[in-house]
C-alpha positions as CSV (number, residue, x, y, z in Angstrom):
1,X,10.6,-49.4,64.3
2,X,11.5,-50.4,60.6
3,X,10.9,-47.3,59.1
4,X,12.6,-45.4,61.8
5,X,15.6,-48.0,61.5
6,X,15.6,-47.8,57.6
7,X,15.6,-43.5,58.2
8,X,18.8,-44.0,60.0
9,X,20.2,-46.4,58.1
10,X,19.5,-44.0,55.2
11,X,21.2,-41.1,56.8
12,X,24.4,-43.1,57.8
13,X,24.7,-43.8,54.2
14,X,24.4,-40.5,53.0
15,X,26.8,-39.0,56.2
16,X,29.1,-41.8,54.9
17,X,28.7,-40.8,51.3
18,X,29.4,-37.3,51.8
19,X,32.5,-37.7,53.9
20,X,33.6,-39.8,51.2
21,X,32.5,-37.2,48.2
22,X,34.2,-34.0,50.5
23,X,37.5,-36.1,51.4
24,X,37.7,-37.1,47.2
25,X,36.8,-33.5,46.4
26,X,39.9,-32.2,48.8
27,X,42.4,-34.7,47.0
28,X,41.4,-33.6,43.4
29,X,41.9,-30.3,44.5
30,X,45.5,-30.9,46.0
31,X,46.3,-33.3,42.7
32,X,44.9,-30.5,40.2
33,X,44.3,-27.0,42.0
34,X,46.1,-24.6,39.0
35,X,48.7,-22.0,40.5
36,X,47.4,-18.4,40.1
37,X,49.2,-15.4,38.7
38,X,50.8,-12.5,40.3
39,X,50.0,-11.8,43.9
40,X,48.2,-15.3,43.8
41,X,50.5,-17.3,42.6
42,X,53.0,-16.2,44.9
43,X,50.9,-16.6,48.0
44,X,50.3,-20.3,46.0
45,X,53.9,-20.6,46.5
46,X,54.4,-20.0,50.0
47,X,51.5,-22.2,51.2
48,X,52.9,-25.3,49.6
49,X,56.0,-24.5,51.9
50,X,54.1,-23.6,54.7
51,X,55.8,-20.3,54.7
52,X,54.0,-17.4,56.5
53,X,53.5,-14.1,54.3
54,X,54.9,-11.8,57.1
55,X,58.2,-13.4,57.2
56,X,60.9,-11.0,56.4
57,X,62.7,-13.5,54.0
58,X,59.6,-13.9,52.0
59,X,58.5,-9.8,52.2
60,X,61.6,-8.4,51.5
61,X,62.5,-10.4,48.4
62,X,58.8,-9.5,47.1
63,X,59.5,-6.0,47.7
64,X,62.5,-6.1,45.7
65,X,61.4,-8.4,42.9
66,X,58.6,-5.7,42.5
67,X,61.0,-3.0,42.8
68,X,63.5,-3.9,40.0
69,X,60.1,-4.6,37.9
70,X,59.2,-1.1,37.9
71,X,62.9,-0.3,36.6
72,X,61.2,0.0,32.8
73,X,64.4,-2.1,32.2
74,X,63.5,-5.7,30.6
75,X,66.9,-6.6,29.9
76,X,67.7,-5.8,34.1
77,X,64.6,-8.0,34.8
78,X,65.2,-10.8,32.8
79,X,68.7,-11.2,34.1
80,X,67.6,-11.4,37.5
81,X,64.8,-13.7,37.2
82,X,66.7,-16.1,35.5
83,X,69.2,-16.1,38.4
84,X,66.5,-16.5,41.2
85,X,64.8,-19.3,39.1
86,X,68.3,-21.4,39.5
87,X,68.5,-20.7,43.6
88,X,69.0,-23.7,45.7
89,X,67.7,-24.4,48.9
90,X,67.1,-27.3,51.2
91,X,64.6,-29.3,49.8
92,X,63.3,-29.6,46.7
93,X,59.2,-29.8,45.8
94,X,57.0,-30.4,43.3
95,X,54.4,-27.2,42.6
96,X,51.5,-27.4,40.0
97,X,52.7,-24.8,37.3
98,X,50.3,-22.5,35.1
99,X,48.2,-22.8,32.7
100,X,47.3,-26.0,33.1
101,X,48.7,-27.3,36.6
102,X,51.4,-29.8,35.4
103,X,54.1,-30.6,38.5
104,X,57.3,-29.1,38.1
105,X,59.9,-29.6,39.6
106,X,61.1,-26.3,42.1
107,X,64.9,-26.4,44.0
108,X,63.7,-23.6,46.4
109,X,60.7,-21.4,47.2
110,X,63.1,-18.5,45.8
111,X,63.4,-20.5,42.2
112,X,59.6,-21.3,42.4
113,X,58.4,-17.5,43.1
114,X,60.9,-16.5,40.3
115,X,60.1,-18.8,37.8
116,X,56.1,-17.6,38.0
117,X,57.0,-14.2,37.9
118,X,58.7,-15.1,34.4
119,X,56.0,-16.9,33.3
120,X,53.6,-14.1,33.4
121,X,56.3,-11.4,32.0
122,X,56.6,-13.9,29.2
123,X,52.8,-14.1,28.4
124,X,52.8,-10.3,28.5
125,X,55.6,-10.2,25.9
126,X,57.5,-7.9,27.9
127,X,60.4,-9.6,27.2
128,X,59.8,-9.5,23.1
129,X,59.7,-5.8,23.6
130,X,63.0,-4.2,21.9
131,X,64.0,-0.7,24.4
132,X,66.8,0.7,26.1
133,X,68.2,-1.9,29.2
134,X,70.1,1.2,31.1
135,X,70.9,-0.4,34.1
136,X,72.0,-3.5,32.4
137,X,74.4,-1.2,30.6
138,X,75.4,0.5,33.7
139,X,76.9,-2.9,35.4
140,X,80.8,-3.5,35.9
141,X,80.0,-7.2,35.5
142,X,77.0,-9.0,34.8
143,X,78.0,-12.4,35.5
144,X,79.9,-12.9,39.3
145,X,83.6,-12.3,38.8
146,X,85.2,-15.7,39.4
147,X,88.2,-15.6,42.2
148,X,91.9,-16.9,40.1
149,X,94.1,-18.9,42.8
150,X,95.2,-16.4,44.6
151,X,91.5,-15.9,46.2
152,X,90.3,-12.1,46.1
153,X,89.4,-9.9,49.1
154,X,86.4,-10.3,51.6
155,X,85.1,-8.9,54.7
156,X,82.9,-11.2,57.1
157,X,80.7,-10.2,60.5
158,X,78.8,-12.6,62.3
159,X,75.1,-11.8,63.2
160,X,72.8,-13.3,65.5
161,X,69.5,-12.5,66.5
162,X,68.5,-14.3,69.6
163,X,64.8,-13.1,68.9
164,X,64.4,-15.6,65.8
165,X,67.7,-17.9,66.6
166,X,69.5,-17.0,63.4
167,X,73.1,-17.0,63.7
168,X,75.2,-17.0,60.6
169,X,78.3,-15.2,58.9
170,X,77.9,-12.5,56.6
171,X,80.3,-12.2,54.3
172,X,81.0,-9.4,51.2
173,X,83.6,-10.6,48.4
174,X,85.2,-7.2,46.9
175,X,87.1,-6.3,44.2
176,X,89.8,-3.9,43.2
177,X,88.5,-1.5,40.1
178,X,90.9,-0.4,37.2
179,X,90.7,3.3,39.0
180,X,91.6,1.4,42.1
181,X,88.8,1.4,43.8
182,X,87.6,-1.4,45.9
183,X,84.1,-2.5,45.9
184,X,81.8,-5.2,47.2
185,X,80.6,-7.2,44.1
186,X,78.8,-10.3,46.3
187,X,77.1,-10.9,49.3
188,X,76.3,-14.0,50.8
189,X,75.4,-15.9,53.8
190,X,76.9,-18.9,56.0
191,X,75.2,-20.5,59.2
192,X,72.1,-20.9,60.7
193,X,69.2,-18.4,58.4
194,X,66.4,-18.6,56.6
195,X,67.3,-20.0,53.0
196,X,64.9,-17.5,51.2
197,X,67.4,-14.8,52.3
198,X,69.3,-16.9,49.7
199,X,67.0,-14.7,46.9
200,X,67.8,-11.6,48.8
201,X,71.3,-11.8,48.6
202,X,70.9,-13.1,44.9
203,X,69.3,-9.2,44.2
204,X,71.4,-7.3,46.4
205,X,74.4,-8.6,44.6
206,X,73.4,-7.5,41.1
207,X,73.1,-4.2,42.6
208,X,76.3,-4.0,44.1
209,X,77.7,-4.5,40.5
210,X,76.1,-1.4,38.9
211,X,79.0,1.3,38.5
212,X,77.4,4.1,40.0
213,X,77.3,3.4,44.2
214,X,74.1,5.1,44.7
215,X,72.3,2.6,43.0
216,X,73.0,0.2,46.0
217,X,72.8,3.0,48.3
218,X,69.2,3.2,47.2
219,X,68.6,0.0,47.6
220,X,69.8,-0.8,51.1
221,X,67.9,2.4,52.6
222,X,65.0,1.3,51.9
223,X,65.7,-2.1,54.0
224,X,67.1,0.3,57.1
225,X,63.9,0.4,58.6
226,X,62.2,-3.4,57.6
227,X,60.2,-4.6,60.5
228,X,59.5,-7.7,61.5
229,X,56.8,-9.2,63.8
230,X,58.5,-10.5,67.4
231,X,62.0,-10.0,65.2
232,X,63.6,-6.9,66.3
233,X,66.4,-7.0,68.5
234,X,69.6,-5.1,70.2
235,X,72.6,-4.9,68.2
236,X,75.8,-3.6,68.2
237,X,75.9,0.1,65.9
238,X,78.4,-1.1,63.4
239,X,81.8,0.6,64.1
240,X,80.6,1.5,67.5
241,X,80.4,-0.2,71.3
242,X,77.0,0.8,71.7
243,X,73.6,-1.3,71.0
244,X,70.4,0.0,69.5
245,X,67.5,-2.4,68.7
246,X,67.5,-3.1,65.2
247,X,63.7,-3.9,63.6
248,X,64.8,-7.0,61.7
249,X,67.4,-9.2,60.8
250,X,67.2,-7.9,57.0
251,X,67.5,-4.4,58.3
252,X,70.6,-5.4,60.8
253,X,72.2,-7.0,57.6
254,X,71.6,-3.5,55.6
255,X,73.2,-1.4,58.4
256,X,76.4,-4.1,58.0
257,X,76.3,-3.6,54.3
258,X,75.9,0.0,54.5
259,X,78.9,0.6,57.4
260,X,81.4,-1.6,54.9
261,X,80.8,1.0,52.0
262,X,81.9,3.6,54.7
263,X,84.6,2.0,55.5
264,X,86.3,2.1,52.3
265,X,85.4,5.3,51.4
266,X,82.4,5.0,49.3
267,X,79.1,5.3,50.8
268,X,78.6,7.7,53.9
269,X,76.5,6.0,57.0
270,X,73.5,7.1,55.8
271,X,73.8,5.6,52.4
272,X,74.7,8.9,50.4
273,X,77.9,8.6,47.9
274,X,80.4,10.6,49.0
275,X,81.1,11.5,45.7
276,X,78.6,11.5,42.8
277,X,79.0,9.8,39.5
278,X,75.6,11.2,38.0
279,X,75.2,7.7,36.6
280,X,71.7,7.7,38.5
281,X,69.1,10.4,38.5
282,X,67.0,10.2,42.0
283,X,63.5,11.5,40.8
284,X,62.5,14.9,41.7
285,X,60.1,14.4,45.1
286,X,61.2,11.0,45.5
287,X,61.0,10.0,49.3
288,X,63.4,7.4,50.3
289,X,63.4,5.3,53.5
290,X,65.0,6.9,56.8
291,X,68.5,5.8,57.3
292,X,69.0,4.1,60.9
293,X,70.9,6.4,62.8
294,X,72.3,5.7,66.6
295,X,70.1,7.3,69.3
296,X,71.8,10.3,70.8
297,X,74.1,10.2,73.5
298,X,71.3,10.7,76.0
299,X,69.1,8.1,75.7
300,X,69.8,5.0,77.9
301,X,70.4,2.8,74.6
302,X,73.9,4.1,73.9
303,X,75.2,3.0,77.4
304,X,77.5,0.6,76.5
305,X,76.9,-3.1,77.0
């Protein structure tokens, strides 16, 4: 009996002791696990916010930080990482930066993602790198034109997609041209939403400012067809009284986008300038996204509703 009590005795020690050693060893790691690089450090990023990879606000600002990094335009790059690295949001957080894991301070997941992106550009020197900066020099503005008293022109649209619960305001601020033309040069969002669309927004504006309209043309195409998992949802067809299901609420917000460059003249409804600047050259078997077109008047879809 006191051998078999000193055995057990023994082994609640060592249960107790490893619980202990695991439980220390899962502290240490929260208190000193280093944030890794690219792809990494990004997923890093969302799992201190507990944001899932497949959300459309976290995807679709990926796919467009990734895009304007393959523009071969350091100059266009840096400019728009050092906007995202100043976006608010809701709550600040503290996120073990590389190399060695100090805490920083992040304002948003959309400042945090940024702000590793330009610490890896910056180790790679591509920012040291003297070149050409083409669509930096094709921009109307660079820096947000700021409204005088007199306010400046907007157009707004609610949206709500009872699928996910967001229901917010959409709203474009434009601006009259020296040639007189009238064009979009913000977007930005009001209401109930995702704040990482807050990055979204942040890129899609900086396109809107490059001179030649096919640049954001481009851009919003390739969001016409975004999906989202248990997201998509029946929407009005922007300057129509018919619905459609839309795949996401990022690809709703492209069609709105989109139907306001018709509207004054500049963009047809699939995207397409109505009249070219030859400012940007679409490379030869490029394939862009599908533009979202209306189902045809006999399918069930267009009744109205």
């Amino acid at each position: 009996m006191g051998n078999r009590g000193s055995e057990a005795l023994a082994r609640k020690r060592s249960g107790s002791t490893t619980a202990k050693s695991a439980s220390s060893r899962r502290e240490v790691a929260a208190n000193k696990r280093h944030v890794g690089l690219g792809f990494t450090g990004l997923d890093d990023t969302l799992c201190i916010l507990r944001l899932r990879y497949d959300r459309p606000e976290a995807t679709a600002m990926g796919a467009r930080i990734s895009e304007f990094m393959r523009a071969n335009d350091h100059g266009w790059l840096a400019l728009k990482l050092e906007s995202l690295a100043k976006t608010p949001g809701d709550e600040g957080f503290d996120m073990p930066f590389p190399p060695h894991g100090e805490r920083k301070r992040m304002p948003s997941v959309v400042a945090a993602m940024a702000r590793l992106i330009q610490y890896r550009v910056e180790r790679l020197g591509a920012f040291e790198r003297a070149g050409e900066t083409p669509v930096l020099d094709a921009m109307f503005s660079r820096k947000e034109p700021k409204t005088g008293t007199d306010g400046t022109l907007s157009w707004t649209v609610d949206v709500f997609n009872p699928a996910t619960g967001e229901d917010f305001v959409l709203g474009l601020k434009e601006i009259t041209l020296p040639d007189g033309v009238t064009r979009p040069y913000s977007v930005w969002l009001a209401g109930n939403y995702p704040r990482a669309l807050d990055g979204l927004t942040k890129l899609l504006s900086f396109d809107m400012r490059v001179l030649d309209p096919a640049w954001i043309g481009m851009k919003l195409r390739k969001l016409l067809d975004y999906p989202e998992p248990l997201g998509d949802f029946m929407a009005f067809i922007p300057g129509t009284r018919r619905q459609t299901n839309y795949p996401s609420t990022v690809a709703y917000l492209a069609q709105l986008i989109l139907h306001r460059y018709a509207m004054l003249g500049i963009l047809d409804e699939n995207g397409v300038p109505l009249q070219q600047m030859g400012i940007l050259q679409t490379p030869a078997g490029s394939t862009a996204a599908p533009p979202h077109r209306p189902p045809p008047a006999s399918c069930a879809a267009s009744a109205a509703i």
